[in-house]
N, C-alpha and C positions, 0 to 999 in steps of 0.2 A: 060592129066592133071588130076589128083587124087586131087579132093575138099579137104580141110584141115575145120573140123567143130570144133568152139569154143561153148561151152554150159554148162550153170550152170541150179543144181540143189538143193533142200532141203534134208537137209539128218539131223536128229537128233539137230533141230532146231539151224543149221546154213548154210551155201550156201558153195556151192562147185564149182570150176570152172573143167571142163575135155575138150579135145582134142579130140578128133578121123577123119578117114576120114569120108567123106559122102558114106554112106550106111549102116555105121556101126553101130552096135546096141550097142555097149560095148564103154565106153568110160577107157580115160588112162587120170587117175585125176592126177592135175597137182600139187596139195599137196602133193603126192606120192615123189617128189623129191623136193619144193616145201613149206613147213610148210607155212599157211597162206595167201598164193593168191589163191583168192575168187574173183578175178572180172579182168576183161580186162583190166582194165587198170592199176593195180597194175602188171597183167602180161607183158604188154609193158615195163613200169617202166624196170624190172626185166631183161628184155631180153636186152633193151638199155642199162643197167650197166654190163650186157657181152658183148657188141658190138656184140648180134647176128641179126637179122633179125627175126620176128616171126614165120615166114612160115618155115626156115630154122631149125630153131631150135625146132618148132612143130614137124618138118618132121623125125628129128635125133631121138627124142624120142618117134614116135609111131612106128619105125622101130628098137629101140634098147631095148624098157620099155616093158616087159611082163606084170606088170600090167593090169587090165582092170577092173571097172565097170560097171555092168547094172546098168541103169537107168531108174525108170516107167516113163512115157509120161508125167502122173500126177503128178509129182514132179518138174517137167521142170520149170523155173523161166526164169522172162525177160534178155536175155542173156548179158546185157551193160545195166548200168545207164547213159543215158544221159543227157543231160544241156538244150539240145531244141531237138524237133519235126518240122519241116518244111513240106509241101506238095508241090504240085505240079498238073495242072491240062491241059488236051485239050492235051497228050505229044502222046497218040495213034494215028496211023492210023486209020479212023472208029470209034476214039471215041465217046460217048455222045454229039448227037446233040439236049439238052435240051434247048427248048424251054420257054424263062421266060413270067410273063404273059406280057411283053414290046415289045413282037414280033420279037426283035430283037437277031436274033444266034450269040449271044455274045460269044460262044463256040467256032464256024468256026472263028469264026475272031481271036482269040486268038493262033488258031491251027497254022495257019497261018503266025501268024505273029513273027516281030523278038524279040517281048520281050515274055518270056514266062509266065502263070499262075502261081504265087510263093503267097505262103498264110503260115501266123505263125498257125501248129494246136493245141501244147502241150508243158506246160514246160517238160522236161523233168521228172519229179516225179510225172506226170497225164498218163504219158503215162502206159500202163499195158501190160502183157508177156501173154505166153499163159495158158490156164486154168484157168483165169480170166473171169469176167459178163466185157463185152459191154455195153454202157448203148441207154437206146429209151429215148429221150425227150418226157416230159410229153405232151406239146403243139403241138407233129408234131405228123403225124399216117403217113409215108413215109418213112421210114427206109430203106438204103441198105444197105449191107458191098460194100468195093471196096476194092478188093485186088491189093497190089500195091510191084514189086519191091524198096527194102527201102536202102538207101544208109547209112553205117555206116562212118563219118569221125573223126580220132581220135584227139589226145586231141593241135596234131600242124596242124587239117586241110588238113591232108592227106585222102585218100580215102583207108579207114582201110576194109572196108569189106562189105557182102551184108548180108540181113536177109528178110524177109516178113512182110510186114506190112499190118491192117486195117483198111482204112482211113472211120470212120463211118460216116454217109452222112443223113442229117434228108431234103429229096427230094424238098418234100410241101414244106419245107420254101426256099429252091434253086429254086422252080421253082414260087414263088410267087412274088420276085425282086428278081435280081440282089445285093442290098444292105445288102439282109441278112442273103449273103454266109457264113460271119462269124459265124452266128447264128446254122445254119446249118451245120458249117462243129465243131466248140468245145465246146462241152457240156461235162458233166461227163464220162470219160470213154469211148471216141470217137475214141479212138488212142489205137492199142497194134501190138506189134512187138514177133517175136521169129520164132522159139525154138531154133534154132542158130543162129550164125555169122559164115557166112564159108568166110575165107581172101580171098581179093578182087584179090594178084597175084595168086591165085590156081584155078579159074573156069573165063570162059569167060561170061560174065555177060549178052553179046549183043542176048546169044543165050539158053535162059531159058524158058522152059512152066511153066504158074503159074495156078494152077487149084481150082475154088471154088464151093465149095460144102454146101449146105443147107440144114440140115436136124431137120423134126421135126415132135415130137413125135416117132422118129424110120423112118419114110418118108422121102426120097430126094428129095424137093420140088424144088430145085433149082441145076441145073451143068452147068459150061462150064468152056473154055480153053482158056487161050490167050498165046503170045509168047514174049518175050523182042526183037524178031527182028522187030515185028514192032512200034519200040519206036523210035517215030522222033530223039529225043533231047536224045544227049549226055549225060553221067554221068557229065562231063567235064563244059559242058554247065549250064546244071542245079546249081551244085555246085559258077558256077563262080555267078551265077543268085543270090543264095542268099548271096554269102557275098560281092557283087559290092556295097551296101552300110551298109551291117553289119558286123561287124567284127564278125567271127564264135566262138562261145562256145565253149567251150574244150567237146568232145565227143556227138558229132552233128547229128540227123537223116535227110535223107530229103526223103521221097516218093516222089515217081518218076511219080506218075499217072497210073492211071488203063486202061486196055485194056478192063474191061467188063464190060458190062453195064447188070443190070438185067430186063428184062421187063417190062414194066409199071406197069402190073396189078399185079408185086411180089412184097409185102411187108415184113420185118421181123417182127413176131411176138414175142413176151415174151416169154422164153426157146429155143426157134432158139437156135439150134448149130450150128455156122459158120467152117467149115473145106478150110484153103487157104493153096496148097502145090506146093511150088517148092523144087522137090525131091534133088536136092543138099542141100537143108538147110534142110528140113524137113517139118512137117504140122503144122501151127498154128489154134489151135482151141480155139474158146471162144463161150461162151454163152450169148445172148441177152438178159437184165432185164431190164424193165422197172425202170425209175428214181423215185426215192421217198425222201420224205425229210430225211429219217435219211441214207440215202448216205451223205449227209453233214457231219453227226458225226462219220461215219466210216473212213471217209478220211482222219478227220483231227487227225488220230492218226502217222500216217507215215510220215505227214508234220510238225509233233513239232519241230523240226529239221534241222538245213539244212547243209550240207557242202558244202562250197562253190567253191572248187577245188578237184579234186582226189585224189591229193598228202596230203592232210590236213591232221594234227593229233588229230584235234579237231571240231567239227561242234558247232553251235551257236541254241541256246533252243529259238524256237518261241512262248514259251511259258511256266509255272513254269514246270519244273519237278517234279515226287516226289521222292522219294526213294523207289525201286524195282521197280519202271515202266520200261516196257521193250520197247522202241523205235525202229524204223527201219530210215536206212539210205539205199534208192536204195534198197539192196535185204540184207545187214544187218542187225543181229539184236543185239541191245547193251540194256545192264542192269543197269540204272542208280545207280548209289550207295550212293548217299546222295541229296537233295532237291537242287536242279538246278533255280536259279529267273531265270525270262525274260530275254533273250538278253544275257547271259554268258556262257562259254564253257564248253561241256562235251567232256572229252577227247574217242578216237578212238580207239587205240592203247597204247600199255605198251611202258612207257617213263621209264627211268633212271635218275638219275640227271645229270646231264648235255646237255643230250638229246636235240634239239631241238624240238621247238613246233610251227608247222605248218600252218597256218590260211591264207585265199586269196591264198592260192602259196607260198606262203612266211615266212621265219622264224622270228618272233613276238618276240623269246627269248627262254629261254631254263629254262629245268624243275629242280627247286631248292628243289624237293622230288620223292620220287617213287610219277608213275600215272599209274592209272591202268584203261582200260578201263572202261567207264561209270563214272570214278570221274571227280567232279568237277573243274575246272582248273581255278583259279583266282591267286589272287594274294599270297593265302597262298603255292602256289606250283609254280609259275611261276615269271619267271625273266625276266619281259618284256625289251624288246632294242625300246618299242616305246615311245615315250613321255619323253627319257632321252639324255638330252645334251650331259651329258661327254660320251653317248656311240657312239653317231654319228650314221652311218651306218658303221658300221665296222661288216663286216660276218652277217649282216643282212639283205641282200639284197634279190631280187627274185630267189627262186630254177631257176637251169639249168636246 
């Protein structure tokens, strides 16, 4: 079975999505045939309106497309914009038998038992890709990475593919109660996944070494090796685990739980390089920074924005826009073009008139002027179908 790897990267201040198998150093961008898919799930999108299969149709064209680009490591971006982050916890053989200061191995019993460790750790637009800071809680000095096989499911809840994830873990406060797991397991920058997705029918998932390396100042302070064969709990399992009472978000992480546990007396310090690789996907490295207040004002420049579905052709401004502010959506980046208030649409993509315009899933109405990405979408360019009687729901209903 020859891995099939999905992975985007920055190239001339826009993202690019490429193909290749695993091992390969050269990717086959997938704009090359292509114009304009930039993310996984515009690629899905594309491949279902051929009635191909992705894997099948990745396959045809990295055997038929002479294309290839190199890619540096350092340009590598989070491979999938997700909706949520989930984890998972106690799913190893030999797991962490941490001891809270309650005496009781709430761990063992967990490992054990028939419900498993499910914990929410990131919306999906906290989460961060590789070549990205980590962050240390100000209040903890216990830091580990955990590297974890990470479950991609896509946007119907399918079980789209695999990547690596690092579930950051502030110890001291895990090991002081039980109650202030959540504390400890989502702070800023807690959560990052990459540097690919290789599809989940191309590599046997059950049978993967994932290996984490610590290195600082130039010194590998920290190694070891775990295997996905001894992962009690199914993919299958897990997944059913978290949507038994949550309906899943369109384009879903779930870490699966770590196999390693690092010694007690290893802490991650400030500039820690974390290096976690499973050679089908590649190596996700990020670096440890301490949390500081102006990580607040960096962050919220990605989040002025949100889109609410993948299909959308407009996201909703969390805040005013101005004109030439350049925004990010996931690993886009759009150039506002005229003063955007609170709560109103800037458009995605290049509409036409009569175009439909996209919002929840769903078409809202259609464009009664050219739109051009970053302009403002209200009512001087838009023909809403909501809040009008005589339109009913006629062709206004939820995309298929």
């Amino acid at each position: 079975m020859n891995a099939i790897r999905l992975t985007r990267w920055r190239e001339d201040q826009k993202v690019r999505l490429g193909i290749s198998y695993a091992g390969d150093r050269a990717l086959w961008p997938v704009d090359d045939a292509f114009p304009g898919i930039q993310t996984v799930a515009s690629l899905v999108d594309c491949c279902r309106s051929l009635e191909a299969e992705v894997d099948t149709w990745a396959r045809e064209m990295l055997e038929t497309r002479s294309t290839r680009v190199s890619v540096p490591l350092t340009e590598m971006v989070i491979p999938v914009d997700l909706s949520e982050l989930w984890a998972c916890g106690a799913t190893y053989a030999q797991s962490r038998q941490l001891e809270t200061q309650t005496g009781h191995d709430i761990y063992a019993q967990v490992y054990h038992a028939t419900r498993p460790e499910i914990f929410f750790k990131a919306p999906g637009p906290r989460v961060v890709g590789p070549n990205a800071t980590v962050g240390l809680r100000r209040d903890a000095t216990w830091h580990v990475p955990e590297p974890e096989l990470t479950v991609i499911l896509d946007d119907r809840g399918s079980f789209f593919g695999i990547t690596v994830g690092n579930d950051m873990t502030a110890r001291d406060l895990e090991a002081m109660n039980p109650l202030y797991l959540p504390q400890a397991k989502m702070f800023h920058h807690s959560a990052s996944i990459g540097p690919s997705i290789v599809l989940a029918s191309t590599v046997d998932w059950t049978h993967l070494s994932i290996t984490l390396e610590v290195w600082r100042q130039g010194e590998r302070v920290m190694h070891d090796i775990t295997d996905t064969s001894r992962l009690r709990r199914s993919v299958a399992e897990l997944v059913h685990a978290v949507q038994h009472e949550w309906p899943l978000a369109p384009w879903t992480g779930i870490m699966t739980g770590t196999g390693i546990v690092p010694p007690d007396e290893f802490a991650l310090e400030e500039g820690d390089e974390i290096h976690i690789t499973v050679p089908e996907v590649g190596t996700l490295v990020n670096v440890a920074q301490r949390i500081d207040p102006s990580w607040a004002d960096v962050a919220r420049g990605p989040t002025r924005v949100l889109q609410i579905d993948p299909r959308d052709t407009v996201a909703v401004s969390l805040g005013e826009l101005t004109s030439g502010q350049t925004v990010t959506i996931g690993a886009r980046l759009v150039k506002v073009n005229q003063a955007i208030p609170f709560g109103h649409k800037v458009a995605l993509t290049k509409m036409e008139i009569g175009d439909w315009v996209i919002k929840y899933g769903e078409r809202i109405g259609t464009a009664s002027g050219p739109i051009a990405p970053g302009d403002h979408v209200h009512t001087h360019n838009l023909e809403s179908y909501r809040g009008r009687g005589d339109r009913g729901n006629t062709d206004g209903g939820e995309l298929s």
